[in-house]
N, C-alpha and C positions, 0 to 999 in steps of 0.2 A: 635579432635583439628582442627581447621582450620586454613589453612597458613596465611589466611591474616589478622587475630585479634590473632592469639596465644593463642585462646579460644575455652573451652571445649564445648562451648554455641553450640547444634548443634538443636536449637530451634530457630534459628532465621527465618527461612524459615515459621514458623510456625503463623506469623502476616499478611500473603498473604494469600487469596482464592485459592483454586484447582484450578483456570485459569488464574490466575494472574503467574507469574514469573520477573525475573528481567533480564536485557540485560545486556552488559559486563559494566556499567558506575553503574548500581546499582540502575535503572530507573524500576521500577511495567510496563509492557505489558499487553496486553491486551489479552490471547489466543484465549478465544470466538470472538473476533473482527476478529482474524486472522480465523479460522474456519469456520464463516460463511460468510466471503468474500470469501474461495474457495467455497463452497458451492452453492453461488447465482452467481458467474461467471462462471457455469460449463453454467446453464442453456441460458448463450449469446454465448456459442460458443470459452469462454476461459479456458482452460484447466491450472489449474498453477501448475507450477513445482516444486515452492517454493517461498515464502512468508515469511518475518521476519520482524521484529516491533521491533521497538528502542524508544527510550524518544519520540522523535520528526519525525520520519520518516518510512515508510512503504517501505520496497523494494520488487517489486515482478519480478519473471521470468516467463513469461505462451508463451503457446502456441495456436496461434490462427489461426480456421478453415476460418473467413474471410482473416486475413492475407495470408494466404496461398492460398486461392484462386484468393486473385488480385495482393497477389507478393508486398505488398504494407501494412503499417499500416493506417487499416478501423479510421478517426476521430471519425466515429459516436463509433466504440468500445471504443477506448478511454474515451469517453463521460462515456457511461455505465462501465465503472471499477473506473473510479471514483464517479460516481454515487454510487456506492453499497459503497463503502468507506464512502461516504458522509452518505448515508441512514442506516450506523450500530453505527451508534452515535448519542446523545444528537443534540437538535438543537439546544443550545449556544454551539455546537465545536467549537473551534477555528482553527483548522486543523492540519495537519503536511503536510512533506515533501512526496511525492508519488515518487517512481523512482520504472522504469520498464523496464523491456529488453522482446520483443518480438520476437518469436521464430517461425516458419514453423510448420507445422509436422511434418516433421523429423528431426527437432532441428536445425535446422542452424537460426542462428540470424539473423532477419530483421533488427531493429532496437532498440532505446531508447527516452525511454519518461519522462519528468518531472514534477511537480507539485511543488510551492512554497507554504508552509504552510502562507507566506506573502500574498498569493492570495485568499486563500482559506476564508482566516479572512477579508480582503476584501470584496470577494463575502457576504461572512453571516451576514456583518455588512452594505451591501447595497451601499459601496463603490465602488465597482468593479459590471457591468452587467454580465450575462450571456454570451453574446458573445464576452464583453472582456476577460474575462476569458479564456474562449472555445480558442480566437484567441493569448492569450498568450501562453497556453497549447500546442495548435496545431505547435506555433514557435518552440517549443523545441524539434522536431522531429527530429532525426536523424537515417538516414539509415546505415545500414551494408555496 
């Protein structure tokens, strides 16, 4: 029985793929999206701690060996994790929301970064250039 239908039905789960699941609003995720963006950010230098995916939104925590070498969040990283985000989807995405907290080596927070899925839909509909994007992105830097 589940609490929240008072129903025996414990086949519901059973209309989702092995990599799909639902977030706490009752939204299908994408697991493999989540996956192989840790996968292809090991190989720039990000390490991520954790990663979760909602309707509309991707929040990640990583830790990065550029950032920790200049004491500082790298743009061009930035660039590339949203990049990978961008390149594990369909090219009609429309986007979501990206939020990030970046971390040292040894785990002390640098800072936070964001991404408006309003930009993203933007950019892919030709609205928005490359470097406005990049220069909206890069406004929403904040340090630790």
């Amino acid at each position: 029985m589940t609490p929240e239908t008072g129903s025996d039905d414990e086949h519901e789960d059973d209309e989702h793929e092995d990599d799909e699941h639902e977030d706490e609003d009752g939204n299908a995720i994408d697991e493999e999206v989540v996956s192989r963006a840790e996968s292809r950010l090991v190989s720039h230098g990000v390490y991520v701690d954790e990663v979760t995916a909602g309707a509309d939104t991707y929040r990640l925590t990583y830790e990065s060996v550029a950032a920790d070498d200049a004491h500082a969040i790298p743009h061009r990283e930035v660039g590339r994790v949203i990049n990978v985000f961008r390149d594990l989807h369909p090219d009609d995405w429309t986007g979501a929301d990206i939020e990030a907290t970046v971390m040292d080596l040894e785990g002390a927070e640098l800072g936070e970064w964001h991404v408006e899925q309003e930009w993203l839909e933007k950019l892919h509909g030709g609205d928005l250039s490359e470097v406005e994007f990049s220069q909206r992105v890069i406004g929403t830097i904040e340090t630790a």
